[in-house]
N, C-alpha and C positions, 0 to 999 in steps of 0.2 A: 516372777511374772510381772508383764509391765513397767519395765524400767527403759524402754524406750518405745518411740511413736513407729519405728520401723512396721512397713504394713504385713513383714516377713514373720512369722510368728516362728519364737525359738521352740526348744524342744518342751520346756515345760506347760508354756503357753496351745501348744497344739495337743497336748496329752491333756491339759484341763478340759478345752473346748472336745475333744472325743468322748469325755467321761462325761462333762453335762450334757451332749448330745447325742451320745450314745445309743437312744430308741429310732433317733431319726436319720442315722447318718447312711442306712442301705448302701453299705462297703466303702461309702468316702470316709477319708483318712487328712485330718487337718494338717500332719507333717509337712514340711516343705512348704504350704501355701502362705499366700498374700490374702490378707484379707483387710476390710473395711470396716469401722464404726462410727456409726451412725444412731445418735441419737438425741431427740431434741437440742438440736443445733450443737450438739458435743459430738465431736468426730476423734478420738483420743484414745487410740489403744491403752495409754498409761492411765485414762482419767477408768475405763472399763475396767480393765486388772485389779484397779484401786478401789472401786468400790464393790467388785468381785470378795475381794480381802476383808473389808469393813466389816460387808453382810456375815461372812464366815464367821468373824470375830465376835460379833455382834452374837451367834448362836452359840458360839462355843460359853461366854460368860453366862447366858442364860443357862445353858445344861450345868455348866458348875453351878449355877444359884439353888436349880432345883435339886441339885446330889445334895448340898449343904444342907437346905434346909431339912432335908431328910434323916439328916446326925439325932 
């Protein structure tokens, strides 16, 4: 996900955006589309995907922290 600025979203990148938007998509399907970002002055589908990643990572060490201290 996110390894280039293409506004074509591949297949993994469109399956992400369907599963977090999944309550609100009423039968849209992000396959095949172009899309845009935009956010405080950051328009960067790589710079999105990237911190899409972080945040993930970011919870996954947290839930290993709290299984550990449970030992």
């Amino acid at each position: 996900m996110g390894i280039d600025n293409s506004p074509l979203l591949n297949s993994y990148e469109s399956e992400y955006l369907n599963v977090v938007f999944k309550d609100s998509l009423n039968g849209f399907d992000f396959h095949g589309k172009k899309i845009g970002f935009i956010n405080s002055g950051e328009n960067s589908k790589f710079l999105y995907f990237d911190m899409q990643k972080s945040i993930f990572l970011i919870k996954i060490i947290f839930v290993i922290m709290v299984l550990i201290s449970k030992v």
